[in-house]
C-alpha positions as CSV (number, residue, x, y, z in Angstrom):
1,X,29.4,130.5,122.3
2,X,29.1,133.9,123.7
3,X,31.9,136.9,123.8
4,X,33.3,136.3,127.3
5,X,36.6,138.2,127.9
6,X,39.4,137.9,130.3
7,X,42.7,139.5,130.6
8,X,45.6,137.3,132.2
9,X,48.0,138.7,133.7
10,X,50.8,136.9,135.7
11,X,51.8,138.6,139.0
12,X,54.3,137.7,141.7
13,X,51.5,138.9,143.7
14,X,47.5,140.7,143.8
15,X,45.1,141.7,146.5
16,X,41.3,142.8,146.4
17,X,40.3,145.2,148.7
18,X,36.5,145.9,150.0
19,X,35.6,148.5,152.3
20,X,39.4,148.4,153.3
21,X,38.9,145.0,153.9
22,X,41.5,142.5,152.3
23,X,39.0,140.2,150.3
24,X,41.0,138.0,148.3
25,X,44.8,137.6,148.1
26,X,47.9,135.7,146.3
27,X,50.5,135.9,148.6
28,X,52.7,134.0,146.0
29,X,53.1,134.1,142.4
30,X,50.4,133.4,140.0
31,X,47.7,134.5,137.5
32,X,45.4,137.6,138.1
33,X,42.2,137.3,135.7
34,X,40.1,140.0,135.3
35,X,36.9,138.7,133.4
36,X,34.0,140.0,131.8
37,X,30.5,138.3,131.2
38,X,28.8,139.0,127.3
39,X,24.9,138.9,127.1
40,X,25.0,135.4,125.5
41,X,28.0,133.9,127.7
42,X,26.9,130.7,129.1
43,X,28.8,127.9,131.1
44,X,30.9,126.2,127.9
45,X,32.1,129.7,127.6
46,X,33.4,129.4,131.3
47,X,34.6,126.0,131.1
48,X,36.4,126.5,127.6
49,X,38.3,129.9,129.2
50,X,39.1,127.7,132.3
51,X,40.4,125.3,130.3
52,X,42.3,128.0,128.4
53,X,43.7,129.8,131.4
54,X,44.8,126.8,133.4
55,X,47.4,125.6,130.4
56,X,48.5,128.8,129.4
57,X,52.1,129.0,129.5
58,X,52.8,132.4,130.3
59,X,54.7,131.9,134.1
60,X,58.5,131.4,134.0
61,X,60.2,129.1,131.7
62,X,57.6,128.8,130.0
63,X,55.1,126.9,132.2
64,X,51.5,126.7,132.4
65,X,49.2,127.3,135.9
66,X,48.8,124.0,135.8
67,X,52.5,122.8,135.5
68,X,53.5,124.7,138.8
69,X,50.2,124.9,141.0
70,X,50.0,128.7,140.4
71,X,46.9,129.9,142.4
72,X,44.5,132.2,140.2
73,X,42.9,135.5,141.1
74,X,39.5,136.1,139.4
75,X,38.1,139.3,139.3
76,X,34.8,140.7,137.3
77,X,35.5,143.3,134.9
78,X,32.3,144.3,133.3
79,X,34.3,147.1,131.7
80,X,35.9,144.6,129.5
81,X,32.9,145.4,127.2
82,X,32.8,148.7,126.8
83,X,32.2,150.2,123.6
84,X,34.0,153.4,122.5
85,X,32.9,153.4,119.4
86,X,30.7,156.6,119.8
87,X,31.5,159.8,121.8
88,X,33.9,160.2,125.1
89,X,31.7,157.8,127.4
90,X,31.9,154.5,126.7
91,X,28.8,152.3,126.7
92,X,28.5,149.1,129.2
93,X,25.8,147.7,126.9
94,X,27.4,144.7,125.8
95,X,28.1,143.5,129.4
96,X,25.5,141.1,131.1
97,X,23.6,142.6,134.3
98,X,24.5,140.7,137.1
99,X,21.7,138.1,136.8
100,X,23.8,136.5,134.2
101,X,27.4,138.3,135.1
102,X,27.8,136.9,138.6
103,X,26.9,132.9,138.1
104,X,28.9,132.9,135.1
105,X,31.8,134.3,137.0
106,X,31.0,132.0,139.8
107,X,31.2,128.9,137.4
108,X,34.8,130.1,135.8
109,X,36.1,130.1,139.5
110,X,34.5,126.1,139.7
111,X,35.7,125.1,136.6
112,X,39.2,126.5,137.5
113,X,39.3,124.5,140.8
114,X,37.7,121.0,139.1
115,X,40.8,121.7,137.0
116,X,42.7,122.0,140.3
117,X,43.3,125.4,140.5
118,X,43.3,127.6,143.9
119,X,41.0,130.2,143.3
120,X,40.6,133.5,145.2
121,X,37.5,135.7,144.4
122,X,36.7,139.2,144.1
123,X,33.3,140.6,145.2
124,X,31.1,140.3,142.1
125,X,29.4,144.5,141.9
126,X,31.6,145.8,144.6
127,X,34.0,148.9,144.1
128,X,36.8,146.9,144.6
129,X,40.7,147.7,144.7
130,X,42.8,145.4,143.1
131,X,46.6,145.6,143.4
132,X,49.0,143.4,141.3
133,X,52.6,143.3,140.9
134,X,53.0,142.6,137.3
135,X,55.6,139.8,136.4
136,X,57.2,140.8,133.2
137,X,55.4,142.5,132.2
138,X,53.2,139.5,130.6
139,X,49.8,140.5,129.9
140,X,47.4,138.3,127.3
141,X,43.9,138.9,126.2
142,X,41.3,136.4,125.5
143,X,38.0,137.1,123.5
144,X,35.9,133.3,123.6
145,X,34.5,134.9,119.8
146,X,37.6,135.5,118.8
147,X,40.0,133.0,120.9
148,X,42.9,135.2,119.5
């Protein structure tokens, strides 16, 4: 397994915008993932953070996407591998070209919905704004190396 990372966070709303544009939406309450593709991420890593996402029980009283048909937002995050490690600019090395990035990204969105998930999409490599209203705050990181 690769290093795929996502960040779940669970919103009482989220929009993408493009080009002023309203691309994707949750007009109700649900999970915003922000996900990142590693240069040797391949589909079990997508199915096994699906998985992973969709029975997380981060939404009120302790329930899971899954419990309460929470529609998910998934938007690519390249940036989630950035390395800091060296100077003031970080270094997008670690984080697959878009060859790789955007059909990975694609297949977490299809593995969400075979799960049956309702799944909005960013643009894959457009400057996109994404606006959330943060529930909780309850914000949890997953690392597919590290699954901590």
């Amino acid at each position: 397994m690769g290093t795929m990372r996502v960040v779940v966070t669970r919103v009482l709303e989220a929009s993408v915008r493009v080009d002023d544009e309203v691309v994707a939406e949750l007009a109700r309450p649900g999970l915003l993932v922000l996900a990142g593709v590693g240069h040797d991420d391949g589909a079990e890593d997508a199915a096994a953070l699906a998985r992973k996402i969709w029975s997380l029980r981060i939404l009120e009283d302790e329930r899971s996407a899954s419990d309460v048909d929470a529609p998910v937002l998934v938007v690519s995050q390249f940036t989630l591998h950035a390395s800091t490690r060296k100077g003031r600019r970080p270094s997008w090395s670690r984080a697959a070209g878009g060859e790789v990035g955007e059909p990975l990204i694609e297949e977490l969105c299809r593995q969400l919905e075979l799960l049956g998930a309702t799944v909005a999409r960013g643009r894959f490599g457009a400057h996109m704004l994404v606006a959330s209203v943060n529930d909780g705050p309850v914000t949890i990181t997953i690392d597919t190396k590290n699954w901590e």
